[in-house]
N, C-alpha and C positions, 0 to 999 in steps of 0.2 A: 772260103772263109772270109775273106772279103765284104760280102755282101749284108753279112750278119753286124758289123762293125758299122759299114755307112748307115745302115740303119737306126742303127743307135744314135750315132751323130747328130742324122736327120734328127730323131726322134729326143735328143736333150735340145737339140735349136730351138724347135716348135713350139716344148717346153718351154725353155727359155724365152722366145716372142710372146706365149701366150701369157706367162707370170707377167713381162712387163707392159701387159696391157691391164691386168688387174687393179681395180683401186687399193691405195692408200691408207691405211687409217691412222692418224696421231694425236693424241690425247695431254694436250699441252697444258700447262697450270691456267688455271680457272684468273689469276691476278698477274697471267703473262698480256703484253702488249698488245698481243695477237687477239686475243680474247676482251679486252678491255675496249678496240678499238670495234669488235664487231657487237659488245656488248651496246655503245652508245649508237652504232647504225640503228641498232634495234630500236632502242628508244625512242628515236626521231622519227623514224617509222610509223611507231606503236603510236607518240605523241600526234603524230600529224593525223592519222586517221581516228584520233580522238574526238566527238563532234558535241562532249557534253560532259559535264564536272569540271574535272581537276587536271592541270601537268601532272606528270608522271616524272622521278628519280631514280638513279639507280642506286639499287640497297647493297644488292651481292652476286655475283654470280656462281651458280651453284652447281655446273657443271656445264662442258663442253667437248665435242668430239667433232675433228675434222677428217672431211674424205676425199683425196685429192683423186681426180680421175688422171689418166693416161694424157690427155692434152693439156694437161696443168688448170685446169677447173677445178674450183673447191666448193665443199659443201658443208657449212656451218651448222650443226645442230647444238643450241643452247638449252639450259634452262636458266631463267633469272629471273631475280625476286626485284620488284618496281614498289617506291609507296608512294602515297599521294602525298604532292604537293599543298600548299596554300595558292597557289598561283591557275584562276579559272581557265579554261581553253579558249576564252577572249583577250586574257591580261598578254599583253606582249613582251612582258617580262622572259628573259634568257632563264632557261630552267635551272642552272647552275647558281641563277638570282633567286631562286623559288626556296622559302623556306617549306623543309618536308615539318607533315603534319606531326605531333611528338603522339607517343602512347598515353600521355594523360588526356589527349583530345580525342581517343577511339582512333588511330590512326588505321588508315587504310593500304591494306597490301595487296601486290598482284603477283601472282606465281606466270609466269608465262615461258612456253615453249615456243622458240623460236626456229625457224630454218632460213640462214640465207647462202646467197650464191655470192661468189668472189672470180673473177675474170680479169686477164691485164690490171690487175690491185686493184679495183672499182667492185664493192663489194652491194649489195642491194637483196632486202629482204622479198624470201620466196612465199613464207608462211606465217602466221603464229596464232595461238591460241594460250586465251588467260582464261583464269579463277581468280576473283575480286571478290574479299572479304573485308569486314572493318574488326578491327578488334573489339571487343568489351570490357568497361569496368565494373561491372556487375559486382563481381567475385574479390574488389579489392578497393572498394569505394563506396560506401555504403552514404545516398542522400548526391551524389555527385550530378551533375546534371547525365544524362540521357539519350541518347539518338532517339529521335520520333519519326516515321515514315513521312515522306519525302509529300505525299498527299495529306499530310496532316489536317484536320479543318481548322483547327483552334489557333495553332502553328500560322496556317496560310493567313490567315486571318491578320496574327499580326502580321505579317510579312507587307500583306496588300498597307495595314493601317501606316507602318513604319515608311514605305513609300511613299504617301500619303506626306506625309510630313517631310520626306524631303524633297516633294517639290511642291510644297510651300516656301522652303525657307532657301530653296541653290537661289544663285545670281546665273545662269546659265543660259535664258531666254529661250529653255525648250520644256517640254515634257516629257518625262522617260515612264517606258512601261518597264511590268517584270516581263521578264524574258528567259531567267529560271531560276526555281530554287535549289539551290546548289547542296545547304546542310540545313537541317534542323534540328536542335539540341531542346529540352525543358528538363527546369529541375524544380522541384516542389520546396517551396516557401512558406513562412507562415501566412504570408499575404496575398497567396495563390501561385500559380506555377510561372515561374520563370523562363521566358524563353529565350533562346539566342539561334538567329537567323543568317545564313550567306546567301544570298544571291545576284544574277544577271541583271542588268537592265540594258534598256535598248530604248536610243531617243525616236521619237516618235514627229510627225509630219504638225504637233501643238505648240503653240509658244505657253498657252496657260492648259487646265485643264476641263477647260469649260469645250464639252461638244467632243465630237468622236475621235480620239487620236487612234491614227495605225502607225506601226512602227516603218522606220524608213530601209532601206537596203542597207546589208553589213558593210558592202560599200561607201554606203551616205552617212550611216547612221554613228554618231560617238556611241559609245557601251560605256557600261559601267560595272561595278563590283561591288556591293553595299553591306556590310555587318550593320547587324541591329539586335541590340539585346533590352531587356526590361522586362518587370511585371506592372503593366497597366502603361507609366507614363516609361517615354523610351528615350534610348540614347541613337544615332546611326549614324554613321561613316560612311560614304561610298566615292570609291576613288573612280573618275571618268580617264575611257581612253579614247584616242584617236578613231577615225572611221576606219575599216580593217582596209590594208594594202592591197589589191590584186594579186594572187599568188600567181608566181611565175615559176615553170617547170627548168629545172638546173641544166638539162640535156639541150633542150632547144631552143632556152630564152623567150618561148611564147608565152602568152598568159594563158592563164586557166583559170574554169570556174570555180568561185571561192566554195570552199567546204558548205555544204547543207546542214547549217550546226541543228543540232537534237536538241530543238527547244521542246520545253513541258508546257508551256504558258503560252506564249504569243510571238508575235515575228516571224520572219521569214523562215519556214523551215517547222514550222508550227506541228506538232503532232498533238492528238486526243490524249496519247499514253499517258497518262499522270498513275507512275506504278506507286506501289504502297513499299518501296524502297527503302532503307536509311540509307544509302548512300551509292552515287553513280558507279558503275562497272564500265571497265574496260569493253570493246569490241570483244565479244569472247571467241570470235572463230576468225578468222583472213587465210585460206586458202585457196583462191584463186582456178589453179590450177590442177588442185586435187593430187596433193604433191606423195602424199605418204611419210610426210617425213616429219610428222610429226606424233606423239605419243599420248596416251590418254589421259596424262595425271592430269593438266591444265584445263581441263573439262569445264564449262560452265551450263548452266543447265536452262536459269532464266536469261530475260531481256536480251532477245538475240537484236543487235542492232547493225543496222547496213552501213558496210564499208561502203566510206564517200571515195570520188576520184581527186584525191591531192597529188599532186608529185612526188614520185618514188623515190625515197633514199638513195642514192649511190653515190660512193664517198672511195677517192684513192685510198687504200691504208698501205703505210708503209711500217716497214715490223723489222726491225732489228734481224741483222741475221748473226744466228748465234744458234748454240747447239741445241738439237730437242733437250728438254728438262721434263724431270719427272713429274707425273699426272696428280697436282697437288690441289684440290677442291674439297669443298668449293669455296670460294676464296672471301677474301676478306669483307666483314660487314662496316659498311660505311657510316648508318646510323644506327643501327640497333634489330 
């Protein structure tokens, strides 16, 4: 009778060993610390492999489930809503500096699915995939100006004309080209159509514009941000920044090659694509690895564009320890 008994024994241990090698799952508030902290990893992430338009915000996080394995390894699956900034992927502006775009400007949203890894609290994104839409005011603004595709001709037109006059009139003793157009809006007048224009520039190897200017290295070169609006005669703004820093990778302290920004126009990095767009998209796919772990709502279908080599996020997070709380998402919206 004996024999029946150590059996058992055996056999609730084994059970036992084998339940505590099983993952973990815990489904923590969506506006818990844990969750907030791996929301902005994301961000930085999504941000840095951005190579064209706009910074990216966090709007809301709209759900989260974490999966601890046996060695104390986690694995972050999010989903979170991002809207575009004002602030372009050259301005060096701190995102937190960045006004987001409001809904009476057609504001732009990104739904994205994230997965990252968390190890010794140094957390670093594994995957993500978005869907980048702009809103409409079609249906609640009747006469309001417009998105017009990104390839406009009437549009570019003035874009190039607007350039044009600003370097007639900077003190700056260079030439800048476009480099890209970032948005275009027109709204019909009695006096013909209206446009309003955002774009890149990039100084170029000219002090005037007489004879062939090429644009210099993001290294060399100052950038610029230009708004321009009018019908016929115009007004423009373009704010100049620095020549871009070498990025340097957080893990090694070595430098690395600066981002391949996704010009439509000109400069280094120069591509033919000039889509018939209104407005820049996120990278819609980064998965690397061909991880699984992500899901198919954040789907995008056009402009697949190539993930550049920037330095990978990884950031200690430390998280309050306090008791699990109940699974309350998805959590608070920050702008609208």
């Amino acid at each position: 009778m004996k024999l029946p008994v150590i059996l058992t024994v055996l056999g609730i241990v084994v059970l036992g060993t084998w339940a505590q090698q099983l993952p973990s799952v815990t489904l923590p508030p969506c506006d818990s610390p844990e969750a907030e902290a791996a929301a902005q990893v994301a961000l930085e992430f999504i941000n840095g492999q951005n190579t064209h338009g706009y910074k990216y915000a966090l709007n809301h996080i709209e759900d989260i489930r974490i999966t601890t394995k046996a060695d104390g390894t986690q694995t972050y699956q999010m989903e979170i809503e991002f809207l575009e900034t004002k602030c372009h992927v050259l301005d060096p502006t701190p995102v937190p500096q960045c006004p987001v775009r409001p809904k009476t400007e057609m504001a732009v949203e990104a739904d994205c699915d994230v997965a990252l890894s968390k190890a010794a609290e140094v957390m670093s994104v594994v995957a993500f995939k978005c869907k980048t839409e702009a809103e409409s005011n079609e249906d609640i603004c009747l006469g309001c100006p417009r998105l017009v595709p990104l390839n406009d001709t009437a549009a570019n037109q003035f874009v190039v004309a607007s350039l044009e006059v600003f370097n007639k009139n900077h003190t700056l003793n260079a030439t800048f080209a476009l480099f890209e157009v970032g948005r275009l809006t027109s709204q019909i007048l009695s006096g013909g159509p209206k446009f309003k224009a955002e774009y890149a520039i990039i100084e170029t190897n000219c002090t005037s514009s007489n004879g062939i200017c090429v644009p210099l290295k993001h290294t060399e070169a100052r950038h610029g941000f230009c708004l321009a609006e009018g019908v016929g005669l115009m007004k423009i703004d373009c704010k100049i920044f620095l020549p871009l820093a070498p990025a340097v990778d957080p893990a090694t302290n070595a430098t690395v090659l600066a981002p391949a920004f996704h010009a439509h126009t000109a400069g280094p990095g120069y591509t033919p694509t000039i889509h018939a767009l209104t407005h820049h998209k996120l990278t819609p796919l980064h998965d690397p690895t061909t991880s699984g772990l992500l899901s198919a709502e954040s789907a995008e279908s056009t402009e697949v564009v190539s993930v550049v080599g920037v330095p990978i996020v990884k950031r200690e997070v430390v998280v309050s320890d306090t008791q699990p709380q109940p699974h309350r998402c998805p959590g608070k919206v920050k702008f609208f």
